[in-house]
C-alpha positions as CSV (number, residue, x, y, z in Angstrom):
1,X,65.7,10.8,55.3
2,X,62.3,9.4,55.5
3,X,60.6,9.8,59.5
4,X,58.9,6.4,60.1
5,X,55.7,7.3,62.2
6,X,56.7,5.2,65.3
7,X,57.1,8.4,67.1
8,X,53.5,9.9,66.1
9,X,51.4,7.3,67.5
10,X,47.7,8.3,68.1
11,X,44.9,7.1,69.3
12,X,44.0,3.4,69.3
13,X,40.4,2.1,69.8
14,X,41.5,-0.2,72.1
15,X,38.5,-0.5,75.3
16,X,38.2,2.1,76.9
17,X,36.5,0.2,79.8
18,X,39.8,0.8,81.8
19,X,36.6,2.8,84.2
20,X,38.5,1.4,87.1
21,X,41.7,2.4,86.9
22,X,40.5,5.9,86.4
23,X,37.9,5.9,89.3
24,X,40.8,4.6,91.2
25,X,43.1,7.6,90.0
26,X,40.3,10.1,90.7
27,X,40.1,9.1,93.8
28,X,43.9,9.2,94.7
29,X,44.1,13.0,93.2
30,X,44.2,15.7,96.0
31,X,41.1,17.4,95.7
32,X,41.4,20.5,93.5
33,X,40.0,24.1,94.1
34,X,37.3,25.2,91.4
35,X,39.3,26.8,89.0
36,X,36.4,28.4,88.0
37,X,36.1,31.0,91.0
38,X,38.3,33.7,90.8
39,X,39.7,34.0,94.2
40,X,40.4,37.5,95.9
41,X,43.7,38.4,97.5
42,X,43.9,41.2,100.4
43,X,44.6,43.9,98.2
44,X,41.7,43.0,95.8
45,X,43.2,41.7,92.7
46,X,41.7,38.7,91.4
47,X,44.0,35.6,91.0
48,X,44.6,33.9,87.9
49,X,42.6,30.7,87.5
50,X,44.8,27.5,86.2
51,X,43.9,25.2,83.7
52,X,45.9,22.4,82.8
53,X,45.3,21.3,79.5
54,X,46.8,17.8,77.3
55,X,48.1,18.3,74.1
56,X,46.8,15.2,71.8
57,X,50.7,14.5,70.8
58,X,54.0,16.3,70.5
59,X,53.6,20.0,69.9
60,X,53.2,20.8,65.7
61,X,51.1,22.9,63.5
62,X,47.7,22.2,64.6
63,X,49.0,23.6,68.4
64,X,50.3,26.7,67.2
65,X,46.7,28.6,68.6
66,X,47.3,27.8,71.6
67,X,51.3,28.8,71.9
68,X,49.8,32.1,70.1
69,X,47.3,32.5,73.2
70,X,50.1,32.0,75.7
71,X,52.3,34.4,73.7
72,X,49.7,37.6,72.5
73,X,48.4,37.3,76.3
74,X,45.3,35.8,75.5
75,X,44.7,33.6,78.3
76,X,46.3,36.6,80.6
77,X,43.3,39.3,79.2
78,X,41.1,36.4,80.6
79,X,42.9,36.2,84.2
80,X,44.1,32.3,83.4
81,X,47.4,30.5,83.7
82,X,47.3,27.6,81.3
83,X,49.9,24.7,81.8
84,X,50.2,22.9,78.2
85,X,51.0,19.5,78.9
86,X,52.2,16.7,76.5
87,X,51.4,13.1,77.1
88,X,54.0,10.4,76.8
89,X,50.9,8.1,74.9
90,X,48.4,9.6,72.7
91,X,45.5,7.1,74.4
92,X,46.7,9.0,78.1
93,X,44.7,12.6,77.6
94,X,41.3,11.0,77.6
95,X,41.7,8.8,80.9
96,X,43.3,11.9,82.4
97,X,40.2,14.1,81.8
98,X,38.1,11.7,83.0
99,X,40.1,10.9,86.2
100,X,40.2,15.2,87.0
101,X,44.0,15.1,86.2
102,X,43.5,17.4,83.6
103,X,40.8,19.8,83.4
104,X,40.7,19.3,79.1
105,X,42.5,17.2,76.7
106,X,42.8,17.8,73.1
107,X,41.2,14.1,71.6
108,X,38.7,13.0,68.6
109,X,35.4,12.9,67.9
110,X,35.3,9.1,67.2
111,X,37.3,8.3,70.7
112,X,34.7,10.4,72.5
113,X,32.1,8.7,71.1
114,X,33.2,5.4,71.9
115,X,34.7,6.8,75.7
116,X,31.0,7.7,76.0
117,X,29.6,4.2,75.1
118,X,31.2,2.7,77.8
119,X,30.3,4.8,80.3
120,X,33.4,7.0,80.7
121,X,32.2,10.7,81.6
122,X,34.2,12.3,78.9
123,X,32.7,15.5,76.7
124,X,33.8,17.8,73.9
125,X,33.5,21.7,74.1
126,X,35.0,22.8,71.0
127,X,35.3,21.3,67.9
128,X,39.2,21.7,66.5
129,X,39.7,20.9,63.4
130,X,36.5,20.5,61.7
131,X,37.1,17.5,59.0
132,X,38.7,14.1,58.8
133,X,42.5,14.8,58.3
134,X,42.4,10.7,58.1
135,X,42.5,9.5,54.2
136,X,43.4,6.4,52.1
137,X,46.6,6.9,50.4
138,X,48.2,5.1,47.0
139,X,51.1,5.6,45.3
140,X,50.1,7.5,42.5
141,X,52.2,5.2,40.1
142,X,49.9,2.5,41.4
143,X,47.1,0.8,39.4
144,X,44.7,2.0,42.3
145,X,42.4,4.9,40.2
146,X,39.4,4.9,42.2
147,X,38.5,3.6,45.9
148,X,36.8,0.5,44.1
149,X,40.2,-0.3,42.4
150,X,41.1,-1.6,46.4
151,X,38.8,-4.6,45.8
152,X,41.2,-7.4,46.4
153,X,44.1,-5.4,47.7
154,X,45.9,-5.5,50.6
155,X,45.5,-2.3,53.1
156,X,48.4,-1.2,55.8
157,X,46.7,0.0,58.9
158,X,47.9,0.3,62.4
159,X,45.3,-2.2,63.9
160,X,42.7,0.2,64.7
161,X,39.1,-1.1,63.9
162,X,37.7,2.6,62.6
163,X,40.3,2.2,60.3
164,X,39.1,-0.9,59.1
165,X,36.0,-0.1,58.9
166,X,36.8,3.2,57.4
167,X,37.9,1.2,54.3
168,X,35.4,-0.9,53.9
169,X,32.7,1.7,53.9
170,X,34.9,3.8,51.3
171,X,35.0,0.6,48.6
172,X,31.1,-0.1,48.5
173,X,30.3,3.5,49.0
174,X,32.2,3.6,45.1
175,X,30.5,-0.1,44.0
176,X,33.5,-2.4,44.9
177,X,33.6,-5.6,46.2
178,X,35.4,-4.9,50.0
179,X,35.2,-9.2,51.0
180,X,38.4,-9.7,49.4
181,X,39.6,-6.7,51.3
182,X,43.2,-8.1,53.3
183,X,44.2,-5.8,56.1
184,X,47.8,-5.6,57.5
185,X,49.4,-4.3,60.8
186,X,52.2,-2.0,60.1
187,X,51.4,0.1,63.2
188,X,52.1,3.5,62.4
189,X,55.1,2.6,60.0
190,X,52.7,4.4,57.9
191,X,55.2,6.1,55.6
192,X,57.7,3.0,55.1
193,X,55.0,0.6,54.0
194,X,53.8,3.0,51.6
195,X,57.7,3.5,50.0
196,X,58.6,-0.1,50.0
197,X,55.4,-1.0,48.5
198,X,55.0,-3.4,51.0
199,X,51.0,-2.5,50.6
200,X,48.8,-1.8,48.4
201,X,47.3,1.3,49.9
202,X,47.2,2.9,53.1
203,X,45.1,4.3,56.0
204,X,45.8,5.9,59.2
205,X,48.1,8.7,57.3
206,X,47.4,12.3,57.7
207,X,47.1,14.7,54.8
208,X,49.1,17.1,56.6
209,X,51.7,15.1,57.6
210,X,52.3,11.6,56.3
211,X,51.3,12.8,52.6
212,X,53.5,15.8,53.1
213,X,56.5,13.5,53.8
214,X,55.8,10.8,51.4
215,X,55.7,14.0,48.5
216,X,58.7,15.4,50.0
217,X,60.8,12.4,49.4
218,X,59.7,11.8,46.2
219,X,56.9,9.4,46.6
220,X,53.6,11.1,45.0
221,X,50.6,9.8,46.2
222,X,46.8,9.8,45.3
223,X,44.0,10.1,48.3
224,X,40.7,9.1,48.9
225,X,38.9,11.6,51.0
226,X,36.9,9.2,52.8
227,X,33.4,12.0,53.5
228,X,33.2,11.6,50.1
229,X,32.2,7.9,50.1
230,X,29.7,7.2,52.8
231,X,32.0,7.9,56.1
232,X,30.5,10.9,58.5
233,X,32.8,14.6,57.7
234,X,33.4,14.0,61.6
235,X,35.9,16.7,63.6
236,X,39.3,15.4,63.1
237,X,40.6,16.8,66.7
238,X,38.2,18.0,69.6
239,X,38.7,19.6,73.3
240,X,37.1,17.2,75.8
241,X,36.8,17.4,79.7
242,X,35.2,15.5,82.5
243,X,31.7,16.1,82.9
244,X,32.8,17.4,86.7
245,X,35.0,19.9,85.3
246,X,32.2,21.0,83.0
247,X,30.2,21.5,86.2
248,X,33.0,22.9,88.4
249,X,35.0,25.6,85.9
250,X,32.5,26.0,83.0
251,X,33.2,29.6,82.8
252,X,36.7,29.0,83.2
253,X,36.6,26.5,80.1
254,X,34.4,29.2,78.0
255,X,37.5,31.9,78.5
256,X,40.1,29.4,77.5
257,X,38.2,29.1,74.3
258,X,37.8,33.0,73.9
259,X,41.4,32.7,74.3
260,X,41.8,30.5,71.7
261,X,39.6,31.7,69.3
262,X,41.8,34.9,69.3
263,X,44.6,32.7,69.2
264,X,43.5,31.0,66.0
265,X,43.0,34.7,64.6
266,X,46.2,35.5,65.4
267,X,47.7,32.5,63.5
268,X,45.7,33.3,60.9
269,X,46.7,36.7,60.1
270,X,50.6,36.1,61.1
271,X,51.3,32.7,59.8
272,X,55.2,33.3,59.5
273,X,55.4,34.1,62.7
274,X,52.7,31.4,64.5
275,X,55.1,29.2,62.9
276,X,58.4,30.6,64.6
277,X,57.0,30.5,67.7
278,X,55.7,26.9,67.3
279,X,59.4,26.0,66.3
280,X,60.3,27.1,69.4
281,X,58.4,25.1,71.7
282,X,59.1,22.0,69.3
283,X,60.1,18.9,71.8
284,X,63.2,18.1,71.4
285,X,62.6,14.2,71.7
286,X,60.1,15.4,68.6
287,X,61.8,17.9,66.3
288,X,59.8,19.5,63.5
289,X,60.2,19.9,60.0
290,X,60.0,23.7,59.2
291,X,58.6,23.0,55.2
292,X,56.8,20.4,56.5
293,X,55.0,22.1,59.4
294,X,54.7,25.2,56.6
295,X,52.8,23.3,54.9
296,X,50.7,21.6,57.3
297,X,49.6,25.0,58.7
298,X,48.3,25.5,55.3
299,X,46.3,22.8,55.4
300,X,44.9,23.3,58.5
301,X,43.5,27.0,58.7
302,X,40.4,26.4,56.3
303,X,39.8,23.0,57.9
304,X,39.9,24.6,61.3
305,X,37.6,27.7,60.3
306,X,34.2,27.4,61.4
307,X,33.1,30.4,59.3
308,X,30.0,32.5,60.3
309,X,30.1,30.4,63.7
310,X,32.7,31.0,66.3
311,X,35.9,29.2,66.4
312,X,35.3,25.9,68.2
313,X,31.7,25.8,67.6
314,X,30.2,22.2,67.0
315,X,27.2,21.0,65.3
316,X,24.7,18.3,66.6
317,X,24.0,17.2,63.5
318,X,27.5,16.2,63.1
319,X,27.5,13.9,66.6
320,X,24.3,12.7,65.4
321,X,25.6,11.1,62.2
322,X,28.9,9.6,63.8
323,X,27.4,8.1,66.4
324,X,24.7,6.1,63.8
325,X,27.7,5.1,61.7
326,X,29.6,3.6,64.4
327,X,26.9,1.8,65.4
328,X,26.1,0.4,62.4
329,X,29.9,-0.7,62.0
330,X,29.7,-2.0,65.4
331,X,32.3,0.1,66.5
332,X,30.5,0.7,69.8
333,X,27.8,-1.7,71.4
334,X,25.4,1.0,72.1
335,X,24.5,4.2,70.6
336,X,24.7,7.8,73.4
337,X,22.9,10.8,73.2
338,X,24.7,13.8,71.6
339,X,23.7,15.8,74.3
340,X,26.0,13.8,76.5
341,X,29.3,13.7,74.4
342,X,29.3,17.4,73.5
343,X,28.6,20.8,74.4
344,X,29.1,24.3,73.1
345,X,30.7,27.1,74.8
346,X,32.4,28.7,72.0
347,X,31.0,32.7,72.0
């Protein structure tokens, strides 16, 4: 039975000037004690600090660090009591971060880019997964050969202007002609429009999920990995937090990702059993696919190594890039400073 992709909603650029209604939930929120300072009971042992992190969306493969942390006692070596939280919309983490709700949200690099732009004080500390997991799918048995073959055809997308955009760059990066381009909503019916050909192509799909379930049931598929033609190798998935939290529990935030750094190594080196555990913290409103999360783990190690550099370690030059190209696509009105949508405190 094919999963249709209603229940994997992420992110949508909608405007993110919603400023006010997170000012106005930051200033409703009980006032929080800096989880950053380890506090001292009577008999001198030092009590755990909390952290209260958002998932991105329902717990799967790319989470499995972080159920690894909790489990190996991870965050426990570095005194901290971690609450993993999911949201009930992919667009909530963000908001929550900024309105001190959360103290970090797992998000993307191209949603904290545009948070930044208009003015909401959102930053990344670790870079996730390290590439675009994003690509143009075709059905292989398609007439669609190379990205310029899309000249003329219509694309399913779920609405979201990067998306668009995305595209476009992708067809004139490889020569084509992208003014006949036709774009349909199909929301994130991703996986349905693709088997009932009711598109030409598709984008918004994940290689480690959408094309895993399109091959599983039958329907082989050819990708465009969209770096190659003119769009920024941008981080996939980040962990942002509020630039107050940043102030208030830096050191708190740099031990969370020691944590997870050992996490990551932990999945790494026991992949059979990362994967049990994550099976058993599936959601059950969510339930997983044990092949499919298999081999979405896969995927995800090498995309989520950061090699020489420790795990969660981001690059300026990276920022630097997306932020130029979304300004050029007019993706966001004005361009920000790297130095205010990211910082590193991966050891």
């Amino acid at each position: 039975m094919i999963r249709t992709k209603s229940f994997f909603r992420r992110w949508s650029m909608v405007s993110l000037t919603l400023l006010s209604l997170v000012v106005v939930a930051a200033c409703s929120t009980p006032p929080q004690s800096d989880g950053g300072t380890i506090q001292q009971e009577s008999s001198g042992t030092a009590q755990p600090a909390e952290l209260t992190i958002a998932l991105d969306w329902y717990p799967n493969a790319v989470h499995s660090f972080l159920y690894a942390a909790e489990e190996q006692g991870y965050f426990a070596e570095e005194n901290l009591r971690v609450n993993l939280q999911m949201p009930s919309d992919a667009n909530d983490p963000l908001k929550l971060v900024a309105a001190g709700q959360v103290d970090a949200a797992i998000s993307y690099q191209p949603q904290i880019v545009q948070a930044r732009s208009e003015e909401l004080p959102v930053v990344s500390i670790a870079a996730l997964v390290r590439h675009p997991l994003n690509v143009i799918m075709v059905r292989e048995d398609s007439d669609i050969i190379q990205p310029r073959d899309l000249a003329g055809k219509n694309i399913g997308y779920p609405s979201i202007p990067l998306d668009e955009s995305i595209v476009r760059t992708v067809v004139k990066a490889d020569g084509g002609d992208d003014s006949g381009l036709s774009f349909t909503d199909i929301g994130f019916d991703i996986v349905p429009a693709l088997t009932g050909k009711k598109v030409d192509a598709v984008v918004g799909g994940y290689i480690n999920h959408e094309k895993l379930i399109l091959e599983k049931n039958g329907i082989p598929v050819r990708t465009f990995v969209t770096s190659e033609y003119g769009v920024p190798d941008y981080y996939e998935l980040v962990l942002a937090t509020s630039d107050d939290t940043l102030s208030e529990k830096k050191e708190t935030l740099a031990a969370f990702l020691r944590a997870a750094a050992k996490g990551q190594a932990y999945v790494s080196a026991h992949k059979e059993e990362a994967l049990e555990l994550l099976l058993s913290k599936q959601a059950s409103e969510f339930p997983l696919e044990e092949d499919i999360e298999t081999k979405s783990l896969e995927i995800l190690l090498p995309l989520m190594d950061a090699g020489s550099e420790p795990f969660g370690s981001q690059q300026a030059e990276s920022w630097q890039q997306l932020i130029e190209w979304m300004h050029t696509q007019q993706l966001i009105k004005k361009e920000v400073q790297v130095n205010d949508v990211m910082v590193n405190l991966s050891e």
